[in-house]
Every structure is written in C-alpha cells, then in structure tokens.
C-alpha positions, 0 to 999 in steps of 0.5 A: 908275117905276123904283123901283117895278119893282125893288120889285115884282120884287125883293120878287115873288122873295123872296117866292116862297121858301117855308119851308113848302115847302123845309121839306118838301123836307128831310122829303123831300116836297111839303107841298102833297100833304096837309091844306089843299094849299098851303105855308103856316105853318098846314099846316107846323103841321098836319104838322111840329108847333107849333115848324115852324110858328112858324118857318115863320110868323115868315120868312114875316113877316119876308120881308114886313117886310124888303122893305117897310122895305127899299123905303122906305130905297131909294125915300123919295121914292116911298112906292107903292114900298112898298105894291107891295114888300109886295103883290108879296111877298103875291102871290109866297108865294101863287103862287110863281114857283119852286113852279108858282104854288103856294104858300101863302095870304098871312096872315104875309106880310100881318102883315109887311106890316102889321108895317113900316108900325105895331107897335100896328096889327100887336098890334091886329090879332093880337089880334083874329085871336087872338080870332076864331080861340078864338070861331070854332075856325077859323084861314081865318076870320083870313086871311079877314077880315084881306083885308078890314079891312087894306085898309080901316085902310091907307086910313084910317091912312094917307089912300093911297088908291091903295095901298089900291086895291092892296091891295084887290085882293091882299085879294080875291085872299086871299080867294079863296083860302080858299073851299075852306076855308069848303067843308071847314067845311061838310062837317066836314073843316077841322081847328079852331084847337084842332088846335094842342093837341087834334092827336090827336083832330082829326087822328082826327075829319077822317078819319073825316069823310073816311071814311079 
C-alpha cells in the first residue's frame, strides 16, 4: 500500500507541472484564455507555433514515461505502482493542483505511459493516431479514441485487469474532456489537424465562424 501511495502522489505532483502553461507564463500570459482553453501541446502548437508544441508534447511524455519506469525500479514487487504512477500523472496534467485544476486533456501524457510499458505498441498507436488524425482532419478525434482502445490493449497485453479497470476510468474521464471539442466541430469552430501547415487560413476561416 505504501508503494502505491508515493507513486500515486508523487507522480500526481509531477504531473501537474505543465509546459504548455509555464511556457505561457513566460510569454506573459494564461494559455488557457484563448483557442481550445486548456494547457496542452496542441494549444501550444495553435499559439506559439510547431516547435513550442513539439516541445511541449515531448516533457509531457516523458513526465508520463519517467514516473512510470521510475515506479517499476522503486516497487518491482508491486506492478499497480506503476499503472497508478502513469494514471495519477494523466489525472495531474489534466487537473493540475498548481493551475486551479485546470490543465491540459492527457494525450502525451497517455503516450508516456504507453511509452514505459511497449516502444512497438506506443509506434503502433502513433501511427494509427497519425492516420486518424490526416482522414479525419481532426487532432480530438486521437485522444479521444486513444482513451478507448489503450485501456483495452493494456488489458489484452498485459492480462492486469485491475489496472485496466483503472485506466479505464482515467480513459473515460479523457474522453469527457473532449466534448467540447465534438461541439465546436459542429459549428464550424475546431481548428483542423491542417492547422499545423495551413495556420493562416485556418486561423482565418475560425473567426470568421466565430464571427470575429
């Protein structure tokens, strides 16, 4: 029990440091006040360009990575400790003790955590999330169904199934924070995966949805 607390709290506290937050900070402002509203590699990208958000992206999955690996070399004897490092990392960038409970929405973090446990599952999932996000023309559409099949090919990869309990749980609540998101797809105001090499028209095409 022991080992799980310190990896659940320990891993909740490093999880709530946010890159994409701090970064805004240092551009003298709250990321969160403008485009999707939460401090995540994507709205990094949407704002401070392709290299902020690569950045951004990558401490956030090795944040995830690093306290699950970390976990398993303190407590080898007790495997959960690392499926509640990874899941308590999720849950502290998406509500940051240090931001107000306002963070980001989970997907690098879930691809550090994914990261720590398989390389070929984490290549195999980044290429699907590449492939749905070029057909769909929509980045929420990979976290969204990465919070559904990772739960599922943890259990089937792994044969834990209280950990994929767990993780479905911090799944669902991933999912949850994308609603908003399907609602801006339907009126018009979700900026598309092409964003990232068509910033000028799309910037210019969602407010003029936005009827700024």
């Amino acid at each position: 029990m022991e080992a799980i607390i310190l990896s659940t709290i320990g891993s909740y506290l490093i999880g709530s440091f946010n890159p994409a937050y701090l970064l805004g900070l240092i551009k003298g402002e709250d990321i969160r006040k403008s485009g999707s509203h939460n401090a995540g590699a994507s709205n990094a990208l949407i704002h401070y360009g392709k290299k902020a958000g690569a950045i951004c992206a990558i401490l956030d999955i090795l944040k995830a990575y690093l306290v699950v690996r970390l976990a398993g070399v303190l407590f080898p004897s007790v495997p959960l400790s690392k499926v509640c490092a990874g899941s308590a990392c999720i849950l502290g960038h998406i509500f940051p003790v240090f931001m107000g409970f306002r963070g980001g929405k989970g997907l690098a973090c879930t691809g550090g955590t994914i990261l720590a446990y398989s390389a070929r599952l984490f290549c195999i999932l980044l290429l699907i999330s590449l492939i749905l996000a070029l057909i769909t023309d929509y980045i929420c559409f990979v976290p969204a169904s990465v919070s559904i099949y990772a739960p599922i090919l943890y259990g089937l990869f792994t044969r834990d199934y209280i950990g994929q309990v767990i993780f479905t749980v911090v799944g669902l609540i991933m999912f949850s924070k994308h609603i908003q998101n399907f609602r801006r797809i339907a009126e018009g105001t979700e900026a598309h995966f092409s964003f990232i090499w068509r910033r000028d028209e799309e910037i210019e095409r969602v407010q003029r949805k936005e009827g700024i």
